[in-house]
C-alpha positions in Angstrom: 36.9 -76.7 190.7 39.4 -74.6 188.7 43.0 -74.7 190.0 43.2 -71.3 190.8 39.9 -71.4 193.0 41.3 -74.2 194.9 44.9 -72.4 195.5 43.1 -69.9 196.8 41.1 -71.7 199.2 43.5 -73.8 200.6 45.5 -70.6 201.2 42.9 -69.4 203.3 42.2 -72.5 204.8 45.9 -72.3 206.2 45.8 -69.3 207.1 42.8 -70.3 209.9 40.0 -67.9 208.1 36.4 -67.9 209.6 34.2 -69.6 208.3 32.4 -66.5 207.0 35.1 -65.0 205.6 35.7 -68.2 203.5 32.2 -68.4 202.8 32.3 -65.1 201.3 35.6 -65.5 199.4 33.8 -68.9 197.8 30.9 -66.7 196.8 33.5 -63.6 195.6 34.9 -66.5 193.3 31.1 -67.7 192.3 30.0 -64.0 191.2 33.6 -63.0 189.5 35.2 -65.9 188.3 34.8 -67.9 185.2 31.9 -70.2 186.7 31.5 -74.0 187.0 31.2 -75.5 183.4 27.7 -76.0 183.3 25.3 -78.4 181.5 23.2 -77.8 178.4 19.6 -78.7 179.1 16.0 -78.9 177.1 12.7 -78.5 179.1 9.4 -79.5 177.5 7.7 -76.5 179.1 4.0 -77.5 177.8 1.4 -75.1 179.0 1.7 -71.6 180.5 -0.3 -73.2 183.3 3.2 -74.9 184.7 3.8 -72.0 186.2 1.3 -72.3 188.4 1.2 -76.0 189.1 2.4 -78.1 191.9 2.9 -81.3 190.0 5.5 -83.9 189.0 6.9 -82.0 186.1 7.5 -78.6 188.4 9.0 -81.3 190.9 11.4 -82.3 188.9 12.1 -78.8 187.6 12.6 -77.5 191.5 15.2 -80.7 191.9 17.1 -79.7 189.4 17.4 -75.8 190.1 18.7 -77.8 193.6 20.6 -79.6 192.2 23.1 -77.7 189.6 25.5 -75.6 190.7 24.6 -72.5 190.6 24.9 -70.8 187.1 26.5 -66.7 186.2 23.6 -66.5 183.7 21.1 -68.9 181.9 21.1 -68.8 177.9 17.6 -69.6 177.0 16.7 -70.6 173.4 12.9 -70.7 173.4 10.2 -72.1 170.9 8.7 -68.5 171.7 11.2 -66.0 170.2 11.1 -66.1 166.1 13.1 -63.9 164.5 12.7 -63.8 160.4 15.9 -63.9 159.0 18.4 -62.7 161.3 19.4 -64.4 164.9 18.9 -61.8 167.8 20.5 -61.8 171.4 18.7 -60.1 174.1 21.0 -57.4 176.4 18.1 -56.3 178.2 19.8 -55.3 181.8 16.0 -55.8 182.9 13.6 -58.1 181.0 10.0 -58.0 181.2 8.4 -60.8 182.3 5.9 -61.5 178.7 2.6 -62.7 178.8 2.4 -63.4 175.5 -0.5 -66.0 175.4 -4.4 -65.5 175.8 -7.7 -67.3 177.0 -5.5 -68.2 180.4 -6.7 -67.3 184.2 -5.9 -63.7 185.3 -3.7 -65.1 188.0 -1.6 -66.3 185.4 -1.4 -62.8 183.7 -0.4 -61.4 187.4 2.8 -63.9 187.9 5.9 -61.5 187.2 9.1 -62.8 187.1 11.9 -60.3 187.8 15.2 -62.0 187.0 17.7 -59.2 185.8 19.0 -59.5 182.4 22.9 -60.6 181.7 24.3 -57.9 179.0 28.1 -59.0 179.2 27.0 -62.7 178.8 25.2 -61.5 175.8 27.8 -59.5 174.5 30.0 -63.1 175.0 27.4 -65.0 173.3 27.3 -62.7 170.1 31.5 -63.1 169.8 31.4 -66.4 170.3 29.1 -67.3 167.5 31.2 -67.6 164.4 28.9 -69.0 162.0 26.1 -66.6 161.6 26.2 -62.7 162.7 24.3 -62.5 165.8 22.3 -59.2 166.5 21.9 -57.2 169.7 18.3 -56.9 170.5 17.9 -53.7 173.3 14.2 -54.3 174.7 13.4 -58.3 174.4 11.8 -59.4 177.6 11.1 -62.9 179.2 8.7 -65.0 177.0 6.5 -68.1 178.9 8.5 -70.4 177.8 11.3 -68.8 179.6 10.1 -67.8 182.7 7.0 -71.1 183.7 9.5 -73.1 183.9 12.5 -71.2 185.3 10.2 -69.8 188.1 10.4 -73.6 189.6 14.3 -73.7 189.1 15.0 -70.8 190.1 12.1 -69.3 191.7 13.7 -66.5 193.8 14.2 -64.7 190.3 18.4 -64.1 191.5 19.6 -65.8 188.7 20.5 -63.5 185.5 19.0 -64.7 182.2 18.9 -63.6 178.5 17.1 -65.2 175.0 18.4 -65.7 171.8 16.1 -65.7 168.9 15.7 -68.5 166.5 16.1 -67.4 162.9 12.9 -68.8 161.3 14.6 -68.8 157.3 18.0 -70.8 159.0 17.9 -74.5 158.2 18.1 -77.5 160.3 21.7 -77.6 160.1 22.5 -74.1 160.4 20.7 -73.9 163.7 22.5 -77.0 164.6 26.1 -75.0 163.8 25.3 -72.3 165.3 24.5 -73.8 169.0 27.9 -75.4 167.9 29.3 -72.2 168.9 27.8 -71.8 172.6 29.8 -74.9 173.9 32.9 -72.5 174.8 29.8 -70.3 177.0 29.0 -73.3 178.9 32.9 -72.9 180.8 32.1 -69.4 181.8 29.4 -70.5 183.9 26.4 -70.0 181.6 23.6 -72.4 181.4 22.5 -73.4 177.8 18.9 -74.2 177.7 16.6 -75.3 174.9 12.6 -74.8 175.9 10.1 -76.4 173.7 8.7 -79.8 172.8 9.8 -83.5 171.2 6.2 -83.2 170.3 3.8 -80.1 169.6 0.6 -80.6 167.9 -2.0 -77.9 169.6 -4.3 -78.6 166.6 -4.5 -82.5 167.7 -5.2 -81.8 171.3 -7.2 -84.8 173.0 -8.8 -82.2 175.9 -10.5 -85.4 177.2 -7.2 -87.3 177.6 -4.8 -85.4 179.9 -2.3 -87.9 179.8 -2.8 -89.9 176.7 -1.2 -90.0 173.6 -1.2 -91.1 170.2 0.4 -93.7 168.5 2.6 -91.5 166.3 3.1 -88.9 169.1 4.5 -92.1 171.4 6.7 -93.2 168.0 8.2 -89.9 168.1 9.1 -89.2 171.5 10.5 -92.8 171.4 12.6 -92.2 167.9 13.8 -88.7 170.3 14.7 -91.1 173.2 16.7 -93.4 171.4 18.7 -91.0 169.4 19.4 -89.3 172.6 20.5 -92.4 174.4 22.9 -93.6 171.4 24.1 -89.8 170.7 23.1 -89.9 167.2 22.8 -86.1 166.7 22.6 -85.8 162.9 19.4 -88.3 163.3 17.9 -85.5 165.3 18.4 -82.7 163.4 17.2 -84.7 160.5 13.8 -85.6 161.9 12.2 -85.2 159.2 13.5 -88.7 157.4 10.1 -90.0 159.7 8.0 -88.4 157.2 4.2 -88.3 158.6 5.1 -89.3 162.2 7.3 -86.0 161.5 5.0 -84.1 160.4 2.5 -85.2 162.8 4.6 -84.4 165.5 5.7 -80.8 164.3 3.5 -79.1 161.8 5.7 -76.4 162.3 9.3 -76.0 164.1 9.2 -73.7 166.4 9.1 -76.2 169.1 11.9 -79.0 167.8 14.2 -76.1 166.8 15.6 -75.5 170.8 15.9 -78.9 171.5 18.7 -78.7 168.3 20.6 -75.5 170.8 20.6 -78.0 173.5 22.3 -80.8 171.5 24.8 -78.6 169.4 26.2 -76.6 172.7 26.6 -80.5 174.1 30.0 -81.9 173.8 30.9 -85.3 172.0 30.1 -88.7 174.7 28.4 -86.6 177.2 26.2 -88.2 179.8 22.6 -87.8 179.2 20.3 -87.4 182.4 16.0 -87.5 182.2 14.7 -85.2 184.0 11.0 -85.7 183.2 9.1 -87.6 180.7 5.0 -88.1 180.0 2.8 -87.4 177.6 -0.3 -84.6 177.5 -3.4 -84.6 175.7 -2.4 -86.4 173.0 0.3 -84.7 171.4 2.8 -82.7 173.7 5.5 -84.6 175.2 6.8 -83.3 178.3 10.3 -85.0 177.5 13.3 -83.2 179.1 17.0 -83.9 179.7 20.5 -82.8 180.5 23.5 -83.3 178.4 26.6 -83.2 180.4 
Protein backbone atom coordinates (compact mmCIF):
# COMPACT_ATOMS: atom_id res chain seq x y z
CA UNK A 1 0.00 0.00 0.00
CA UNK A 2 1.33 3.49 -0.76
CA UNK A 3 2.19 5.61 2.30
CA UNK A 4 -0.08 8.06 1.64
CA UNK A 5 -3.14 5.51 1.33
CA UNK A 6 -2.17 4.11 4.60
CA UNK A 7 -1.94 7.77 6.41
CA UNK A 8 -5.13 8.19 5.29
CA UNK A 9 -6.68 5.14 6.58
CA UNK A 10 -5.27 5.04 9.78
CA UNK A 11 -6.60 8.59 10.16
CA UNK A 12 -9.92 7.50 9.70
CA UNK A 13 -9.52 4.54 11.48
CA UNK A 14 -8.91 6.99 14.63
CA UNK A 15 -11.21 8.96 13.98
CA UNK A 16 -14.01 5.86 14.67
CA UNK A 17 -15.42 5.96 10.80
CA UNK A 18 -18.05 3.39 9.78
CA UNK A 19 -17.32 0.80 8.23
CA UNK A 20 -19.00 2.10 5.02
CA UNK A 21 -17.53 5.19 5.03
CA UNK A 22 -14.08 3.62 5.14
CA UNK A 23 -15.12 1.21 2.64
CA UNK A 24 -15.89 3.91 0.41
CA UNK A 25 -12.85 6.06 1.06
CA UNK A 26 -10.66 2.59 0.24
CA UNK A 27 -12.61 2.45 -3.07
CA UNK A 28 -12.27 6.55 -3.59
CA UNK A 29 -8.38 5.76 -3.28
CA UNK A 30 -8.87 2.51 -5.76
CA UNK A 31 -10.64 4.59 -8.59
CA UNK A 32 -8.41 7.99 -8.09
CA UNK A 33 -5.16 7.07 -6.88
CA UNK A 34 -2.10 5.84 -8.61
CA UNK A 35 -3.21 1.94 -8.26
CA UNK A 36 -1.48 -1.16 -6.87
CA UNK A 37 1.67 -1.94 -9.00
CA UNK A 38 0.35 -4.58 -10.94
CA UNK A 39 1.80 -7.71 -12.65
CA UNK A 40 2.66 -8.22 -16.34
CA UNK A 41 0.94 -11.30 -17.55
CA UNK A 42 0.76 -13.58 -21.02
CA UNK A 43 -2.36 -15.79 -21.65
CA UNK A 44 -2.24 -18.47 -24.31
CA UNK A 45 -5.78 -17.66 -25.39
CA UNK A 46 -6.09 -20.60 -28.07
CA UNK A 47 -9.45 -20.70 -29.70
CA UNK A 48 -12.30 -18.15 -29.80
CA UNK A 49 -14.31 -21.08 -28.35
CA UNK A 50 -12.67 -20.29 -24.66
CA UNK A 51 -15.01 -17.86 -24.37
CA UNK A 52 -17.55 -20.13 -24.14
CA UNK A 53 -16.08 -23.02 -22.24
CA UNK A 54 -16.17 -24.19 -18.73
CA UNK A 55 -12.90 -25.89 -18.57
CA UNK A 56 -9.54 -25.94 -16.78
CA UNK A 57 -7.93 -23.18 -18.71
CA UNK A 58 -11.15 -20.66 -18.01
CA UNK A 59 -10.61 -21.99 -14.34
CA UNK A 60 -7.54 -20.85 -14.00
CA UNK A 61 -8.35 -17.55 -15.82
CA UNK A 62 -11.49 -16.83 -13.28
CA UNK A 63 -8.81 -17.56 -10.29
CA UNK A 64 -6.69 -15.15 -11.34
CA UNK A 65 -9.23 -12.24 -12.13
CA UNK A 66 -9.88 -13.36 -8.09
CA UNK A 67 -7.03 -13.20 -7.26
CA UNK A 68 -5.16 -9.77 -8.51
CA UNK A 69 -5.91 -6.83 -7.09
CA UNK A 70 -8.07 -5.13 -8.85
CA UNK A 71 -6.44 -3.18 -11.88
CA UNK A 72 -7.33 1.00 -13.15
CA UNK A 73 -7.09 -0.40 -16.72
CA UNK A 74 -5.69 -3.52 -18.55
CA UNK A 75 -3.04 -2.95 -21.40
CA UNK A 76 -3.60 -5.71 -23.82
CA UNK A 77 -1.00 -6.47 -26.47
CA UNK A 78 -2.73 -9.11 -28.72
CA UNK A 79 -1.51 -11.51 -31.46
CA UNK A 80 -4.72 -10.03 -33.16
CA UNK A 81 -3.95 -6.35 -33.73
CA UNK A 82 -1.14 -5.89 -36.70
CA UNK A 83 -0.30 -2.70 -37.59
CA UNK A 84 2.30 -2.29 -40.74
CA UNK A 85 4.79 0.00 -39.86
CA UNK A 86 3.65 2.17 -37.20
CA UNK A 87 2.66 1.05 -33.38
CA UNK A 88 -1.03 2.25 -32.64
CA UNK A 89 -2.73 2.79 -29.17
CA UNK A 90 -6.40 2.37 -28.91
CA UNK A 91 -8.40 5.62 -27.03
CA UNK A 92 -11.65 4.24 -27.83
CA UNK A 93 -13.82 5.56 -24.63
CA UNK A 94 -16.12 2.53 -25.84
CA UNK A 95 -14.57 -0.45 -27.73
CA UNK A 96 -16.55 -2.82 -29.76
CA UNK A 97 -16.41 -6.10 -28.74
CA UNK A 98 -14.78 -7.77 -32.53
CA UNK A 99 -15.72 -10.79 -33.92
CA UNK A 100 -13.12 -11.04 -36.13
CA UNK A 101 -12.97 -14.86 -36.88
CA UNK A 102 -15.38 -17.11 -39.06
CA UNK A 103 -16.68 -20.79 -39.41
CA UNK A 104 -17.50 -20.44 -35.39
CA UNK A 105 -21.23 -21.17 -33.73
CA UNK A 106 -23.59 -18.12 -33.91
CA UNK A 107 -23.63 -18.16 -30.12
CA UNK A 108 -20.15 -17.21 -30.30
CA UNK A 109 -20.86 -14.29 -32.68
CA UNK A 110 -23.74 -13.09 -30.00
CA UNK A 111 -21.20 -12.85 -26.83
CA UNK A 112 -20.61 -8.95 -26.46
CA UNK A 113 -18.31 -7.82 -24.16
CA UNK A 114 -18.85 -4.14 -23.05
CA UNK A 115 -15.77 -3.08 -21.02
CA UNK A 116 -15.35 0.81 -21.49
CA UNK A 117 -12.30 1.93 -23.05
CA UNK A 118 -9.33 3.82 -20.87
CA UNK A 119 -8.34 7.06 -22.99
CA UNK A 120 -6.17 8.74 -20.23
CA UNK A 121 -4.28 5.39 -19.73
CA UNK A 122 -3.74 5.48 -23.31
CA UNK A 123 -2.75 8.87 -23.55
CA UNK A 124 -0.07 7.64 -20.48
CA UNK A 125 0.93 4.70 -22.52
CA UNK A 126 1.82 6.85 -25.72
CA UNK A 127 4.20 9.32 -23.33
CA UNK A 128 5.63 6.80 -21.74
CA UNK A 129 7.00 5.03 -24.77
CA UNK A 130 10.33 6.64 -25.63
CA UNK A 131 11.62 4.42 -28.17
CA UNK A 132 9.25 4.40 -30.94
CA UNK A 133 6.39 7.14 -31.70
CA UNK A 134 3.30 5.63 -30.64
CA UNK A 135 0.01 6.63 -32.57
CA UNK A 136 -3.41 7.31 -31.31
CA UNK A 137 -5.88 5.02 -32.94
CA UNK A 138 -9.78 6.68 -32.43
CA UNK A 139 -12.10 3.64 -33.34
CA UNK A 140 -10.03 0.22 -32.47
CA UNK A 141 -12.38 -2.18 -30.74
CA UNK A 142 -11.87 -5.39 -28.59
CA UNK A 143 -10.31 -8.17 -30.78
CA UNK A 144 -10.91 -12.24 -29.45
CA UNK A 145 -7.93 -12.38 -28.22
CA UNK A 146 -8.76 -9.65 -25.90
CA UNK A 147 -12.02 -10.16 -24.83
CA UNK A 148 -12.29 -14.72 -24.63
CA UNK A 149 -10.21 -14.62 -22.20
CA UNK A 150 -10.74 -11.40 -20.22
CA UNK A 151 -14.55 -12.34 -20.11
CA UNK A 152 -13.43 -15.19 -17.42
CA UNK A 153 -11.17 -12.57 -15.46
CA UNK A 154 -13.11 -10.18 -15.53
CA UNK A 155 -16.46 -11.25 -16.62
CA UNK A 156 -18.71 -8.36 -15.28
CA UNK A 157 -17.04 -6.26 -18.21
CA UNK A 158 -16.21 -3.12 -15.14
CA UNK A 159 -12.75 -3.23 -15.74
CA UNK A 160 -11.46 -0.51 -18.40
CA UNK A 161 -9.20 -1.89 -21.14
CA UNK A 162 -7.33 -0.64 -24.32
CA UNK A 163 -4.91 -2.49 -27.23
CA UNK A 164 -1.82 -1.58 -28.52
CA UNK A 165 -0.91 -2.65 -32.00
CA UNK A 166 2.07 -4.59 -32.77
CA UNK A 167 4.15 -3.02 -35.62
CA UNK A 168 4.54 -6.00 -37.99
CA UNK A 169 8.02 -4.29 -39.91
CA UNK A 170 9.58 -3.72 -35.97
CA UNK A 171 12.14 -6.39 -35.13
CA UNK A 172 12.49 -8.76 -32.32
CA UNK A 173 14.35 -6.40 -30.30
CA UNK A 174 12.61 -3.40 -30.99
CA UNK A 175 9.40 -4.86 -29.78
CA UNK A 176 11.35 -6.09 -26.85
CA UNK A 177 12.45 -2.12 -26.20
CA UNK A 178 9.50 -0.91 -26.57
CA UNK A 179 7.46 -3.03 -23.84
CA UNK A 180 10.71 -1.85 -22.04
CA UNK A 181 8.87 1.39 -21.71
CA UNK A 182 5.45 0.08 -20.14
CA UNK A 183 7.19 -1.06 -16.76
CA UNK A 184 6.66 2.66 -15.37
CA UNK A 185 2.51 1.94 -16.37
CA UNK A 186 2.50 -1.15 -14.38
CA UNK A 187 2.80 1.48 -10.85
CA UNK A 188 -0.23 3.38 -11.97
CA UNK A 189 -2.30 0.48 -11.60
CA UNK A 190 -2.41 -0.81 -15.19
CA UNK A 191 -2.25 -4.38 -16.05
CA UNK A 192 0.26 -5.30 -18.84
CA UNK A 193 -0.94 -8.27 -20.75
CA UNK A 194 0.57 -10.25 -23.64
CA UNK A 195 -2.27 -12.66 -25.49
CA UNK A 196 -1.04 -15.19 -27.90
CA UNK A 197 0.75 -18.45 -27.99
CA UNK A 198 4.48 -20.23 -27.07
CA UNK A 199 3.22 -22.28 -30.00
CA UNK A 200 0.84 -21.54 -33.01
CA UNK A 201 0.83 -23.69 -35.92
CA UNK A 202 -3.10 -23.76 -37.29
CA UNK A 203 -1.67 -25.31 -40.49
CA UNK A 204 -0.39 -28.49 -38.30
CA UNK A 205 -3.58 -29.01 -36.40
CA UNK A 206 -3.98 -32.70 -35.21
CA UNK A 207 -8.17 -32.29 -35.06
CA UNK A 208 -8.09 -35.99 -33.87
CA UNK A 209 -5.81 -35.23 -30.93
CA UNK A 210 -7.29 -32.59 -28.68
CA UNK A 211 -4.64 -32.71 -26.26
CA UNK A 212 -1.59 -34.12 -28.03
CA UNK A 213 1.29 -32.64 -29.24
CA UNK A 214 4.23 -32.98 -31.31
CA UNK A 215 7.66 -33.59 -30.54
CA UNK A 216 8.92 -30.22 -31.70
CA UNK A 217 5.80 -28.31 -30.40
CA UNK A 218 6.60 -30.06 -26.66
CA UNK A 219 10.61 -28.97 -27.36
CA UNK A 220 9.42 -25.59 -27.77
CA UNK A 221 7.09 -24.97 -25.03
CA UNK A 222 9.88 -26.64 -22.87
CA UNK A 223 12.91 -24.28 -24.47
CA UNK A 224 9.86 -21.33 -23.39
CA UNK A 225 9.62 -22.81 -19.85
CA UNK A 226 13.13 -22.95 -19.07
CA UNK A 227 14.01 -19.61 -20.24
CA UNK A 228 11.28 -18.30 -18.22
CA UNK A 229 12.19 -20.15 -15.09
CA UNK A 230 16.05 -18.98 -15.35
CA UNK A 231 15.03 -15.23 -16.66
CA UNK A 232 17.01 -15.58 -19.66
CA UNK A 233 15.07 -12.85 -21.74
CA UNK A 234 17.47 -12.30 -24.68
CA UNK A 235 16.99 -16.26 -25.26
CA UNK A 236 13.43 -15.49 -25.85
CA UNK A 237 13.39 -12.83 -27.92
CA UNK A 238 15.98 -14.67 -29.93
CA UNK A 239 13.89 -17.75 -30.54
CA UNK A 240 14.77 -18.23 -33.57
CA UNK A 241 18.54 -19.64 -32.71
CA UNK A 242 16.13 -23.13 -32.55
CA UNK A 243 16.00 -23.00 -36.24
CA UNK A 244 13.16 -25.74 -37.47
CA UNK A 245 11.67 -26.30 -34.04
CA UNK A 246 11.35 -22.32 -34.44
CA UNK A 247 9.92 -22.32 -37.34
CA UNK A 248 7.75 -25.18 -36.67
CA UNK A 249 6.41 -23.58 -33.83
CA UNK A 250 5.78 -20.03 -35.41
CA UNK A 251 5.47 -19.84 -39.21
CA UNK A 252 4.65 -16.45 -38.56
CA UNK A 253 4.94 -14.04 -35.40
CA UNK A 254 2.01 -12.79 -34.68
CA UNK A 255 1.48 -15.06 -31.84
CA UNK A 256 5.29 -15.07 -29.99
CA UNK A 257 5.44 -11.26 -30.47
CA UNK A 258 2.98 -10.46 -27.09
CA UNK A 259 4.56 -12.88 -25.07
CA UNK A 260 7.97 -10.40 -25.76
CA UNK A 261 5.33 -7.17 -24.17
CA UNK A 262 4.88 -9.35 -21.27
CA UNK A 263 8.59 -9.98 -20.63
CA UNK A 264 10.01 -6.42 -21.54
CA UNK A 265 7.31 -4.52 -19.13
CA UNK A 266 8.69 -7.28 -16.32
CA UNK A 267 11.23 -6.02 -14.13
CA UNK A 268 14.81 -7.70 -13.48
CA UNK A 269 14.45 -11.03 -10.72
CA UNK A 270 10.78 -11.01 -10.69
CA UNK A 271 8.84 -14.04 -9.57
CA UNK A 272 7.42 -16.03 -12.20
CA UNK A 273 3.86 -17.67 -11.42
CA UNK A 274 2.06 -20.61 -14.10
CA UNK A 275 -1.07 -20.08 -14.44
CA UNK A 276 -1.92 -22.79 -16.96
CA UNK A 277 -0.11 -25.11 -19.09
CA UNK A 278 -1.21 -28.05 -21.82
CA UNK A 279 -1.04 -28.67 -25.09
CA UNK A 280 -3.96 -28.65 -28.09
CA UNK A 281 -4.18 -30.44 -31.15
CA UNK A 282 -0.87 -30.79 -31.77
CA UNK A 283 0.53 -27.48 -32.02
CA UNK A 284 -0.93 -24.65 -29.72
CA UNK A 285 0.33 -24.49 -26.24
CA UNK A 286 -1.93 -23.13 -23.82
CA UNK A 287 1.28 -21.91 -21.71
CA UNK A 288 0.46 -18.83 -19.54
CA UNK A 289 2.23 -17.00 -16.68
CA UNK A 290 2.75 -13.89 -14.49
CA UNK A 291 5.86 -12.03 -13.99
CA UNK A 292 5.87 -10.17 -10.85
Amino acid sequence: MHRRRFLGLSALAAGGVSAMNLKDFVQQTRDQGPGPRMPSIFIGHGSPMNALADSAFTRHLAELGRKLERPKAVLVVSAHWLTPGRTMVSVNPKPETIHDFGGFPQELFEVQYPAPGAPDAAHRTAAAVKSFAVHEDHEMGLDHGAWTILKHIYPQADVPVFQLSLNWGASMEEHFKLAQDLQALRNEGILILGSGNVVHNLGRLNWNDPTGAYDWALEFDRFVQEKLTTGDHQALVHYETLGATARLAHPTNDHYLPLLYTLGASGSGEPLTELHSGMEMGSISMRSFQLG
